[in-house]
C-alpha positions as CSV (number, residue, x, y, z in Angstrom):
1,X,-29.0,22.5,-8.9
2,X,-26.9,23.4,-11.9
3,X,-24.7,21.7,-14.2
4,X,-24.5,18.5,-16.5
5,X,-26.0,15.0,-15.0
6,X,-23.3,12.3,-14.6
7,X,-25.6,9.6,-13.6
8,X,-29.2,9.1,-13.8
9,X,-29.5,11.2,-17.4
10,X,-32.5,8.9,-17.7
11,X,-35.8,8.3,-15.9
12,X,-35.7,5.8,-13.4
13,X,-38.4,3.4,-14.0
14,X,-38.8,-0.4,-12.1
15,X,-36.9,-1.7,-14.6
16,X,-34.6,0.8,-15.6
17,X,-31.6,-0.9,-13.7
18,X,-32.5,-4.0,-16.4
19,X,-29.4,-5.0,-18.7
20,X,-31.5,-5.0,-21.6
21,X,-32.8,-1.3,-20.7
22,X,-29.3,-0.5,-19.3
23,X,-27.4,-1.7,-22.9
24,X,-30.8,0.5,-25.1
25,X,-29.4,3.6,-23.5
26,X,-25.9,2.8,-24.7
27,X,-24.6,1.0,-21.3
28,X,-21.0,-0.8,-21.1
29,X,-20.0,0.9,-24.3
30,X,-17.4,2.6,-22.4
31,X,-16.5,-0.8,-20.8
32,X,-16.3,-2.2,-24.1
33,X,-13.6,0.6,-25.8
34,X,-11.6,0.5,-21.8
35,X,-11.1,-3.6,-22.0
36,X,-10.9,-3.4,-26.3
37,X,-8.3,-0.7,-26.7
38,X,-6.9,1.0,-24.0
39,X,-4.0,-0.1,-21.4
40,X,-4.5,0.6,-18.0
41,X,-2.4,3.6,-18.0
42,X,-4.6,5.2,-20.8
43,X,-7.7,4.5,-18.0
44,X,-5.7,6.3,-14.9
45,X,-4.7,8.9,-17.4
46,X,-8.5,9.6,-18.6
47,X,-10.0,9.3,-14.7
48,X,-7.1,11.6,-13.6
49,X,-8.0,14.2,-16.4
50,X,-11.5,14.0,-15.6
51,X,-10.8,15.3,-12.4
52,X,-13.5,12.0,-10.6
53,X,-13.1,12.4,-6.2
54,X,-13.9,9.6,-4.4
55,X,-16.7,9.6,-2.3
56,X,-15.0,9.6,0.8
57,X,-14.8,12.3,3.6
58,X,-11.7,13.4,1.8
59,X,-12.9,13.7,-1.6
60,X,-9.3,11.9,-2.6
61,X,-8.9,12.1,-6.6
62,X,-9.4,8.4,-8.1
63,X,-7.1,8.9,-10.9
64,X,-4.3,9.8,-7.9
65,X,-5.3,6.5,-6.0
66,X,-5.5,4.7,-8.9
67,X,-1.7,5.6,-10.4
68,X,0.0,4.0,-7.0
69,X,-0.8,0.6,-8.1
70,X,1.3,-1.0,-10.5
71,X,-0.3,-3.4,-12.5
72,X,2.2,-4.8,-14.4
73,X,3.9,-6.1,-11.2
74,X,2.8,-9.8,-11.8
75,X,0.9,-9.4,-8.6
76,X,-2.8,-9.7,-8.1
77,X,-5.2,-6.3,-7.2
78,X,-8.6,-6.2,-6.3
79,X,-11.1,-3.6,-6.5
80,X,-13.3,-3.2,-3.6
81,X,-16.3,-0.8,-3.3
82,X,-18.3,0.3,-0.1
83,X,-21.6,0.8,-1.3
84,X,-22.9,0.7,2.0
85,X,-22.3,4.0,4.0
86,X,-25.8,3.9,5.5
87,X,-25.0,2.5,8.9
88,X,-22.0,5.6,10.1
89,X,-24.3,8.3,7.8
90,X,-28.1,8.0,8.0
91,X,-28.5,10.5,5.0
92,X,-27.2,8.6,2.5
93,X,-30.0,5.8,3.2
94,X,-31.8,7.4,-0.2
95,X,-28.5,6.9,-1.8
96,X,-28.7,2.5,-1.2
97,X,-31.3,2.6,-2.8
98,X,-30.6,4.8,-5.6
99,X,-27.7,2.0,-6.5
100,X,-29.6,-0.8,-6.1
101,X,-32.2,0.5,-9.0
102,X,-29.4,2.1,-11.1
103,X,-26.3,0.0,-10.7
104,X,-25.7,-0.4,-14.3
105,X,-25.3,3.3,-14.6
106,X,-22.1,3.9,-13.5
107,X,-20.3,5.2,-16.5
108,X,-16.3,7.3,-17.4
């Protein structure tokens, strides 16, 4: 396979999903500059321009589901993420466990 890594630009060791390993390879930095300096639009607008799809069967564009919720509406939102696809697709049991060693990974 061509073409740039996203995740797991790093070799995954036992304790490579460690926050002290996770934070050495520059983890949460982007987390840091999203809560520090940008507003929730700036986020949508940078996932939308990075073109991210869901995972779902419809490959749905995250910065498109993202930009339906207002979040200045004085309402509550919640995030919620199925991790667990393993019991509808039995080829993405590798992937479980793939998360589970390298869920400090995910990075924008």
């Amino acid at each position: 396979m061509t073409g740039r890594k996203l995740l797991m630009s790093f070799p995954v060791t036992p304790t490579s999903h460690l926050l002290s390993e996770v934070r050495a390879r520059g983890g949460y930095e982007t987390l840091k500059k999203v809560l520090t300096s940008m507003t929730p639009e700036q986020v949508t607008k940078e996932v939308t321009a990075a073109g991210i799809l869901g995972h779902g069967g419809a490959a749905f564009p995250v910065g498109r589901k993202w930009s339906v919720v207002h979040l200045n509406d004085g309402q509550p939102h919640y995030l919620c993420a199925n991790a667990d696809e393993a019991s509808r697709e039995p080829s993405r049991i590798a992937g479980s466990s793939r998360t589970r060693r390298t869920s400090w990974s995910s990075r924008c």
